[in-house]
N, C-alpha and C positions, 0 to 999 in steps of 0.2 A: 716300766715293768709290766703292767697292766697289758698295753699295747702289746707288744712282747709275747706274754700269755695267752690275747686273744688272737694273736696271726698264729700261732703255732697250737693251737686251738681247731683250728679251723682246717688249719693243712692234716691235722691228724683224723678230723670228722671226713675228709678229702678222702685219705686213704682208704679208711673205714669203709665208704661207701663205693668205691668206684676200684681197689683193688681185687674184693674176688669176681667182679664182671671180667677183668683183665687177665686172673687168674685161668679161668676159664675156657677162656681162647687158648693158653699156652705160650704164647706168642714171646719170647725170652725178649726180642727188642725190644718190642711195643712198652713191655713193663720195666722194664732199662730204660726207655725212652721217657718214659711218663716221670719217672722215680727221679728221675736227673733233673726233667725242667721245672719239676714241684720245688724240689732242694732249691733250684735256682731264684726260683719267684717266693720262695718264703725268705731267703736269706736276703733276697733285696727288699723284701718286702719289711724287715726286722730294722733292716740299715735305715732304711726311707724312716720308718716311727721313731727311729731314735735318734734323729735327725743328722746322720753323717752322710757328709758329702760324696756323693758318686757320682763319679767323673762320665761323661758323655763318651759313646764310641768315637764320636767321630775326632774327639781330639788325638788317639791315636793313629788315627789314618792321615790323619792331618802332620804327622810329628810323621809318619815315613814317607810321605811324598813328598813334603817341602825342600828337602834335596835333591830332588829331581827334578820341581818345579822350577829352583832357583836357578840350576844348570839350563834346561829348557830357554829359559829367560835371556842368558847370557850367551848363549847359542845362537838364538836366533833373534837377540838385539831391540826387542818392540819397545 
């Protein structure tokens, strides 16, 4: 809980400080941009303290090639 409190603490001390620099510019991506990766690294960040399992990229990439490895394979007979 604690945990919890202190990462979402800290993303809002985040915005506080570094949204009206951003404002400023105008820039609609930039602050779309920032706003999206913040969300992202606080909710992993929340998952990580409360100790749930998050799965690695690479096991996805790995789950859409292996049918194409294993044909590869069988193609070409090594």
């Amino acid at each position: 809980m604690f945990i919890t409190l202190g990462i979402v603490t800290i993303s809002a001390l985040i915005i506080y400080f570094e949204m009206p620099q951003l404002m400023k510019t105008g820039e609609t991506k930039t602050i779309w941009t920032f706003s999206i990766l913040l969300f992202i690294g606080t909710a992993l960040s929340i998952m990580k303290g409360l100790n749930v399992t998050i799965p690695n990229p690479l096991d996805l990439i790995t789950i859409l090639f292996k049918p194409f490895a294993d044909l590869l394979k069988t193609v070409l007979k090594y």
